[in-house]
C-alpha positions as CSV (number, residue, x, y, z in Angstrom):
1,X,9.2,1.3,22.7
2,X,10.9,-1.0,25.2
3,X,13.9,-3.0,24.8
4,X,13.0,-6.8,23.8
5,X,16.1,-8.1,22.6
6,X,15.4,-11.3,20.5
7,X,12.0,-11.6,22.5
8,X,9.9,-10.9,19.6
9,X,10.2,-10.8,15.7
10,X,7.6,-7.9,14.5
11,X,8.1,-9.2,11.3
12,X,7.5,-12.4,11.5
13,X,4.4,-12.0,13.7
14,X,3.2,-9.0,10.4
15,X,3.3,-11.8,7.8
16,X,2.2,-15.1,10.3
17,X,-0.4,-13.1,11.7
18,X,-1.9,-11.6,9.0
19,X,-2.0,-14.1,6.6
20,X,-5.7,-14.5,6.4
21,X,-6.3,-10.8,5.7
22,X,-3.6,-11.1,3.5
23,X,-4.8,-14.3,1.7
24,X,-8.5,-12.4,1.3
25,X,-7.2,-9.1,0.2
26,X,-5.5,-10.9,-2.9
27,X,-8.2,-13.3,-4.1
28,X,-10.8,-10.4,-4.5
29,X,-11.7,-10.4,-8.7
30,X,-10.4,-6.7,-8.6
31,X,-7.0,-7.7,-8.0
32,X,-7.1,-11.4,-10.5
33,X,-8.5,-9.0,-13.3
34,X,-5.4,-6.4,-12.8
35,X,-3.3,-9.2,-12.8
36,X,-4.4,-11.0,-15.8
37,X,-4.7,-7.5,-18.0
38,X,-8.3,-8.1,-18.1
39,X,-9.1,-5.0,-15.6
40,X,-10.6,-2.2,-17.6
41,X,-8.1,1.2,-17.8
42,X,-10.5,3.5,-16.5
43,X,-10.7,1.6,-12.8
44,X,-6.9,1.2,-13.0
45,X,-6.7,4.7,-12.7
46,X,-9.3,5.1,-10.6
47,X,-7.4,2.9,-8.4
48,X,-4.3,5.2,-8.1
49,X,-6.3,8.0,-7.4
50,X,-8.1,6.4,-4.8
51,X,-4.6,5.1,-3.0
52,X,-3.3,8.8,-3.5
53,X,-5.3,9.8,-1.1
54,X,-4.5,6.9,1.5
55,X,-0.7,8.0,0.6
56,X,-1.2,11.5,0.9
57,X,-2.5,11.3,4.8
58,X,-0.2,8.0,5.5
59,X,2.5,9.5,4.7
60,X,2.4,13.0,6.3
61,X,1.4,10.8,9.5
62,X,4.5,8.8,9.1
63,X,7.2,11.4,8.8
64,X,5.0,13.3,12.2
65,X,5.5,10.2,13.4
66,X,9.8,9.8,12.8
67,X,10.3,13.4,14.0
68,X,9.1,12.3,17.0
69,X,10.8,8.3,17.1
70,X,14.2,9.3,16.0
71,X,15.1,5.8,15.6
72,X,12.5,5.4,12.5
73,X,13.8,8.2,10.4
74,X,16.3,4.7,8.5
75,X,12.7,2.8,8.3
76,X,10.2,5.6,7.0
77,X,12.5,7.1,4.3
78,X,11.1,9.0,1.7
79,X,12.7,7.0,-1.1
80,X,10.3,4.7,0.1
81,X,6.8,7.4,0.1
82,X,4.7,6.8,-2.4
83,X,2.8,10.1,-2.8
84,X,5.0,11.9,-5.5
85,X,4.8,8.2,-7.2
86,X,0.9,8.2,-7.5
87,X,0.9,12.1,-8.7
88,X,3.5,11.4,-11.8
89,X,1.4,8.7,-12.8
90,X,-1.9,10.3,-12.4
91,X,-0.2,13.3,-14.2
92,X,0.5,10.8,-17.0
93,X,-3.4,9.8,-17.4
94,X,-4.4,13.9,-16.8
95,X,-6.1,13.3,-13.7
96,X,-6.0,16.2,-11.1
97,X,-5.5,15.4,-7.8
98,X,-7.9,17.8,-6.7
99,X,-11.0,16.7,-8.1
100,X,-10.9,12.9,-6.8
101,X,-13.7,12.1,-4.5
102,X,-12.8,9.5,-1.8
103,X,-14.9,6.3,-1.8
104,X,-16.4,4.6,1.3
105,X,-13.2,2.2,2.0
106,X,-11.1,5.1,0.9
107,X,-12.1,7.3,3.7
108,X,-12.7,4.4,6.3
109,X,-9.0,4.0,6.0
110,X,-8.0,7.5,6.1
111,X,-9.8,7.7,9.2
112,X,-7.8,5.0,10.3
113,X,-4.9,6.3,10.0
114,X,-6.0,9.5,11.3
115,X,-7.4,7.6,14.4
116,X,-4.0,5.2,15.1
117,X,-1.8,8.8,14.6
118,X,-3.8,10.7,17.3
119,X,-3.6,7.3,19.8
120,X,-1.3,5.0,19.1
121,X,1.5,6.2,16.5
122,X,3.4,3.1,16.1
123,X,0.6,1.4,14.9
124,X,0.9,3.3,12.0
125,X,4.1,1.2,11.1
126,X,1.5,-1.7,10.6
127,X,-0.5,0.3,7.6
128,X,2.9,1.3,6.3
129,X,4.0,-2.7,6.2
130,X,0.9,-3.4,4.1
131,X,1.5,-0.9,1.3
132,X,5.7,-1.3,0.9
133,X,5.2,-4.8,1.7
134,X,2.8,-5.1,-1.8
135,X,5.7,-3.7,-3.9
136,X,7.5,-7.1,-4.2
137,X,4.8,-8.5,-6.0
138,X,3.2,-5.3,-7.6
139,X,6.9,-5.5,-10.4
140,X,4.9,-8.4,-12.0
141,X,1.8,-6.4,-11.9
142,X,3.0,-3.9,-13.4
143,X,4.5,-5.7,-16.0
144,X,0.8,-7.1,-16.8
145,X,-1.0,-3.5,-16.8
146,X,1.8,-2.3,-18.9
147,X,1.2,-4.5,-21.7
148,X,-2.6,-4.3,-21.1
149,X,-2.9,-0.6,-21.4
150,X,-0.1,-0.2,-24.1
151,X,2.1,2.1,-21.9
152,X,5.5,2.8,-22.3
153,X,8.2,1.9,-19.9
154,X,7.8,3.8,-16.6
155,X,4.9,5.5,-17.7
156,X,1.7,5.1,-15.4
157,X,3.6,2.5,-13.6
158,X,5.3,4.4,-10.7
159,X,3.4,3.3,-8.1
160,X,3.2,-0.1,-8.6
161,X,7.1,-0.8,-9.4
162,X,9.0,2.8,-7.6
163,X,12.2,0.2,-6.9
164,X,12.9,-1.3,-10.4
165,X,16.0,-3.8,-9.5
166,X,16.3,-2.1,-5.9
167,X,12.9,-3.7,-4.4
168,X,14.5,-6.7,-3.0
169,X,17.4,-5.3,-1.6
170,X,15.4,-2.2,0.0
171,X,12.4,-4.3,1.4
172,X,15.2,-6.8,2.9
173,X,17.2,-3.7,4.6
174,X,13.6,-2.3,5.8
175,X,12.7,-6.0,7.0
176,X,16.4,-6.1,9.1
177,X,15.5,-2.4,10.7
178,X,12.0,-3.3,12.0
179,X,13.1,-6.1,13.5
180,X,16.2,-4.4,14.5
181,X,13.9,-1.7,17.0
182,X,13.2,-3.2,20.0
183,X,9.2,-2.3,19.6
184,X,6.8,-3.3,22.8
185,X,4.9,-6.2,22.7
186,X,1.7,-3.9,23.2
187,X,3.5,-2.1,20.1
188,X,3.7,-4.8,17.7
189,X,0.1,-6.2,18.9
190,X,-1.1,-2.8,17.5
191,X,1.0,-2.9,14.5
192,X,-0.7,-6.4,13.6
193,X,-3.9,-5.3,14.2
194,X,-3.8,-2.2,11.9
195,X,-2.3,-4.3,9.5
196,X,-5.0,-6.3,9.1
197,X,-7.5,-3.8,9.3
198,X,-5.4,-2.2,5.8
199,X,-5.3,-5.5,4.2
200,X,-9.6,-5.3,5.0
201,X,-9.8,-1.9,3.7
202,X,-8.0,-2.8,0.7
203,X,-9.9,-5.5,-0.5
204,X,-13.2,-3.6,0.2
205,X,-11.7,-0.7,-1.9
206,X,-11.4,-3.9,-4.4
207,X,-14.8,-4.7,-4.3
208,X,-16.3,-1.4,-4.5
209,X,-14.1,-0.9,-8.0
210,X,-15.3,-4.1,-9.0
211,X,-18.8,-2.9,-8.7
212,X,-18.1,-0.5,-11.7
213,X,-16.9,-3.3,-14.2
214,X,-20.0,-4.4,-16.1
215,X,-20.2,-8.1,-15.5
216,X,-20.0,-8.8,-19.3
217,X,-16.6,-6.8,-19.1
218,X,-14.1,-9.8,-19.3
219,X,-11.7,-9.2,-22.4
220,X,-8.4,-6.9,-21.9
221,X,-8.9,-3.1,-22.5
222,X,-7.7,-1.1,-25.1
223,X,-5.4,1.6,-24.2
Protein backbone atom coordinates (compact mmCIF):
# COMPACT_ATOMS: atom_id res chain seq x y z
CA UNK A 1 0.00 0.00 0.00
CA UNK A 2 0.99 3.60 -0.76
CA UNK A 3 -0.31 6.75 0.59
CA UNK A 4 -2.97 8.31 -1.91
CA UNK A 5 -4.74 10.71 0.10
CA UNK A 6 -8.12 11.63 -1.64
CA UNK A 7 -6.49 10.46 -5.01
CA UNK A 8 -8.62 7.59 -5.37
CA UNK A 9 -11.95 6.15 -3.93
CA UNK A 10 -11.62 2.13 -3.96
CA UNK A 11 -15.10 2.16 -3.32
CA UNK A 12 -16.43 3.98 -5.63
CA UNK A 13 -14.25 2.52 -8.48
CA UNK A 14 -15.70 -1.47 -6.80
CA UNK A 15 -19.30 -0.51 -7.45
CA UNK A 16 -18.71 1.98 -10.96
CA UNK A 17 -16.48 -0.50 -12.25
CA UNK A 18 -18.18 -3.48 -11.72
CA UNK A 19 -21.42 -2.77 -12.48
CA UNK A 20 -21.82 -4.86 -15.49
CA UNK A 21 -20.63 -8.09 -13.68
CA UNK A 22 -22.72 -7.02 -11.12
CA UNK A 23 -25.83 -6.25 -13.26
CA UNK A 24 -25.18 -10.01 -15.04
CA UNK A 25 -24.61 -11.89 -11.79
CA UNK A 26 -28.16 -10.73 -10.60
CA UNK A 27 -30.35 -11.22 -13.68
CA UNK A 28 -29.31 -15.03 -13.91
CA UNK A 29 -32.97 -17.14 -13.37
CA UNK A 30 -31.05 -18.85 -10.32
CA UNK A 31 -31.12 -15.74 -8.42
CA UNK A 32 -35.08 -14.31 -9.79
CA UNK A 33 -36.37 -17.86 -8.81
CA UNK A 34 -34.73 -17.45 -5.01
CA UNK A 35 -36.05 -14.25 -4.91
CA UNK A 36 -39.56 -14.91 -5.95
CA UNK A 37 -39.83 -18.26 -3.59
CA UNK A 38 -40.10 -20.13 -6.65
CA UNK A 39 -36.47 -21.80 -6.24
CA UNK A 40 -36.81 -25.44 -5.28
CA UNK A 41 -35.36 -26.15 -1.40
CA UNK A 42 -33.08 -28.81 -2.36
CA UNK A 43 -30.84 -26.23 -4.73
CA UNK A 44 -31.18 -23.63 -1.90
CA UNK A 45 -29.28 -25.74 0.07
CA UNK A 46 -27.17 -26.83 -2.31
CA UNK A 47 -26.28 -23.33 -2.68
CA UNK A 48 -24.97 -22.85 0.90
CA UNK A 49 -23.02 -25.74 0.65
CA UNK A 50 -21.47 -24.78 -2.44
CA UNK A 51 -20.63 -20.98 -0.90
CA UNK A 52 -19.30 -22.89 2.24
CA UNK A 53 -16.65 -23.94 0.62
CA UNK A 54 -15.79 -20.46 -1.13
CA UNK A 55 -16.09 -19.19 2.64
CA UNK A 56 -14.17 -21.69 4.12
CA UNK A 57 -10.77 -20.88 1.83
CA UNK A 58 -11.77 -16.92 1.56
CA UNK A 59 -11.79 -16.60 4.74
CA UNK A 60 -8.69 -18.38 6.18
CA UNK A 61 -6.90 -16.31 3.21
CA UNK A 62 -8.29 -13.19 4.63
CA UNK A 63 -7.34 -13.39 8.20
CA UNK A 64 -3.40 -14.74 6.58
CA UNK A 65 -3.86 -11.87 4.91
CA UNK A 66 -4.60 -9.12 8.17
CA UNK A 67 -1.80 -10.74 10.16
CA UNK A 68 0.22 -9.63 7.73
CA UNK A 69 -1.60 -5.77 6.77
CA UNK A 70 -2.08 -4.75 10.37
CA UNK A 71 -4.10 -2.02 9.16
CA UNK A 72 -7.00 -4.48 7.85
CA UNK A 73 -7.52 -6.36 11.09
CA UNK A 74 -10.92 -3.20 11.60
CA UNK A 75 -11.99 -4.21 7.80
CA UNK A 76 -11.75 -8.24 7.84
CA UNK A 77 -13.40 -8.79 11.21
CA UNK A 78 -14.72 -11.89 12.03
CA UNK A 79 -18.12 -10.66 12.94
CA UNK A 80 -18.19 -10.10 9.49
CA UNK A 81 -16.87 -14.25 8.25
CA UNK A 82 -19.29 -16.04 7.05
CA UNK A 83 -18.07 -19.64 7.51
CA UNK A 84 -19.61 -20.48 11.11
CA UNK A 85 -22.82 -18.75 9.35
CA UNK A 86 -23.12 -21.31 6.38
CA UNK A 87 -22.30 -24.44 8.93
CA UNK A 88 -25.30 -23.46 11.43
CA UNK A 89 -27.43 -23.37 8.65
CA UNK A 90 -26.30 -26.41 6.84
CA UNK A 91 -26.47 -28.02 10.34
CA UNK A 92 -30.18 -26.95 10.40
CA UNK A 93 -30.92 -28.88 6.91
CA UNK A 94 -28.47 -32.05 8.22
CA UNK A 95 -25.93 -31.58 5.68
CA UNK A 96 -22.35 -32.44 6.59
CA UNK A 97 -19.82 -30.30 5.56
CA UNK A 98 -17.70 -33.12 4.70
CA UNK A 99 -19.36 -34.82 2.11
CA UNK A 100 -20.03 -31.68 -0.28
CA UNK A 101 -18.43 -32.05 -3.65
CA UNK A 102 -17.32 -28.75 -5.15
CA UNK A 103 -18.81 -27.90 -8.62
CA UNK A 104 -16.95 -26.53 -11.63
CA UNK A 105 -17.50 -22.57 -10.71
CA UNK A 106 -17.07 -23.59 -7.12
CA UNK A 107 -13.56 -24.71 -7.53
CA UNK A 108 -12.67 -22.13 -10.39
CA UNK A 109 -13.18 -19.65 -7.68
CA UNK A 110 -11.38 -21.31 -4.99
CA UNK A 111 -8.61 -21.48 -7.13
CA UNK A 112 -8.96 -17.94 -7.42
CA UNK A 113 -8.61 -17.12 -4.31
CA UNK A 114 -5.93 -19.52 -3.81
CA UNK A 115 -4.10 -17.82 -6.90
CA UNK A 116 -4.69 -13.88 -5.80
CA UNK A 117 -3.46 -15.08 -1.98
CA UNK A 118 -0.09 -16.58 -3.25
CA UNK A 119 0.47 -13.23 -5.74
CA UNK A 120 -1.24 -10.48 -4.98
CA UNK A 121 -3.05 -10.52 -1.40
CA UNK A 122 -4.93 -7.38 -1.57
CA UNK A 123 -6.73 -8.44 -4.36
CA UNK A 124 -8.36 -10.64 -2.12
CA UNK A 125 -10.23 -7.49 -0.57
CA UNK A 126 -11.95 -7.45 -4.06
CA UNK A 127 -13.62 -11.20 -3.60
CA UNK A 128 -14.36 -10.23 0.00
CA UNK A 129 -16.37 -6.85 -1.36
CA UNK A 130 -18.50 -9.14 -3.51
CA UNK A 131 -19.81 -11.48 -0.86
CA UNK A 132 -20.33 -8.73 2.34
CA UNK A 133 -21.32 -6.33 -0.27
CA UNK A 134 -24.52 -8.98 -1.21
CA UNK A 135 -25.72 -8.97 2.41
CA UNK A 136 -27.62 -5.56 1.97
CA UNK A 137 -29.87 -7.03 -0.30
CA UNK A 138 -29.71 -10.83 0.65
CA UNK A 139 -32.29 -9.39 4.25
CA UNK A 140 -35.10 -9.31 1.61
CA UNK A 141 -33.96 -12.59 0.31
CA UNK A 142 -34.10 -14.01 3.02
CA UNK A 143 -37.26 -12.82 3.97
CA UNK A 144 -38.63 -14.57 0.51
CA UNK A 145 -36.89 -18.15 1.21
CA UNK A 146 -38.14 -18.02 4.66
CA UNK A 147 -41.61 -17.92 3.77
CA UNK A 148 -41.03 -20.24 0.78
CA UNK A 149 -39.46 -23.04 2.63
CA UNK A 150 -41.64 -22.55 5.88
CA UNK A 151 -38.63 -21.90 8.21
CA UNK A 152 -38.71 -20.36 11.34
CA UNK A 153 -37.06 -17.12 12.20
CA UNK A 154 -33.27 -17.45 11.95
CA UNK A 155 -33.33 -20.85 11.01
CA UNK A 156 -31.45 -21.72 7.67
CA UNK A 157 -31.14 -18.07 7.16
CA UNK A 158 -27.80 -17.21 8.59
CA UNK A 159 -26.01 -16.69 5.81
CA UNK A 160 -28.11 -14.67 3.93
CA UNK A 161 -29.10 -12.04 6.80
CA UNK A 162 -25.85 -12.62 9.70
CA UNK A 163 -26.52 -8.52 10.48
CA UNK A 164 -30.30 -8.42 11.28
CA UNK A 165 -30.81 -4.39 12.00
CA UNK A 166 -26.77 -4.01 12.13
CA UNK A 167 -26.20 -4.53 8.14
CA UNK A 168 -26.46 -0.95 7.29
CA UNK A 169 -24.55 0.50 9.88
CA UNK A 170 -21.71 -2.30 9.63
CA UNK A 171 -21.47 -2.23 5.73
CA UNK A 172 -21.35 1.82 5.96
CA UNK A 173 -18.35 1.62 8.75
CA UNK A 174 -16.65 -1.20 6.43
CA UNK A 175 -17.35 1.24 3.33
CA UNK A 176 -15.55 4.43 5.48
CA UNK A 177 -12.43 1.96 6.35
CA UNK A 178 -11.67 0.80 2.81
CA UNK A 179 -11.73 4.03 1.65
CA UNK A 180 -10.04 5.25 4.68
CA UNK A 181 -6.54 2.86 3.59
CA UNK A 182 -4.57 4.55 1.38
CA UNK A 183 -4.51 1.34 -1.10
CA UNK A 184 -2.12 1.72 -4.47
CA UNK A 185 -3.55 2.37 -7.54
CA UNK A 186 -2.05 -0.96 -8.86
CA UNK A 187 -3.91 -2.29 -5.60
CA UNK A 188 -7.33 -1.22 -6.16
CA UNK A 189 -6.92 -2.09 -10.12
CA UNK A 190 -6.45 -5.66 -8.80
CA UNK A 191 -9.12 -5.46 -6.26
CA UNK A 192 -11.61 -4.46 -9.27
CA UNK A 193 -10.52 -7.01 -11.29
CA UNK A 194 -11.10 -9.93 -8.81
CA UNK A 195 -14.24 -8.44 -8.11
CA UNK A 196 -15.49 -8.97 -11.25
CA UNK A 197 -14.11 -12.13 -11.79
CA UNK A 198 -16.40 -13.29 -8.23
CA UNK A 199 -19.41 -11.55 -9.51
CA UNK A 200 -18.59 -14.09 -12.98
CA UNK A 201 -18.01 -17.03 -10.87
CA UNK A 202 -21.07 -16.45 -9.09
CA UNK A 203 -23.44 -16.22 -11.74
CA UNK A 204 -21.87 -19.40 -13.40
CA UNK A 205 -22.29 -21.15 -9.97
CA UNK A 206 -26.02 -19.80 -10.83
CA UNK A 207 -26.34 -21.35 -13.85
CA UNK A 208 -24.94 -24.61 -13.21
CA UNK A 209 -27.73 -24.84 -10.20
CA UNK A 210 -30.12 -23.79 -12.55
CA UNK A 211 -29.32 -26.79 -14.72
CA UNK A 212 -30.78 -29.09 -11.91
CA UNK A 213 -34.32 -27.35 -11.78
CA UNK A 214 -36.51 -29.27 -14.25
CA UNK A 215 -37.76 -26.67 -16.67
CA UNK A 216 -41.37 -27.55 -15.77
CA UNK A 217 -40.27 -26.66 -12.08
CA UNK A 218 -41.92 -23.07 -11.76
CA UNK A 219 -44.35 -23.25 -8.64
CA UNK A 220 -42.89 -22.47 -4.99
CA UNK A 221 -41.57 -25.55 -3.06
CA UNK A 222 -42.91 -27.18 -0.24
CA UNK A 223 -40.88 -27.18 2.80
Amino acid sequence: MSNLGAAACVMARRRDETTEHHQRAESRPFERALLGGTLPRALYVELLAQRYLVHRVLERAARDLRDAHPVLVDILRDELFQEANLVADLEHFGIDQDAIVATRATRALIEEIERLADQRPLALLGVYYVFEGSKNGARYVARSVANAYGLPPGSGLRYLDPHGEQQRALWLDFKQRMDDCAFSTADQDAMVAAARLTFDCVGELDDELWAKVPAACTSPPTA
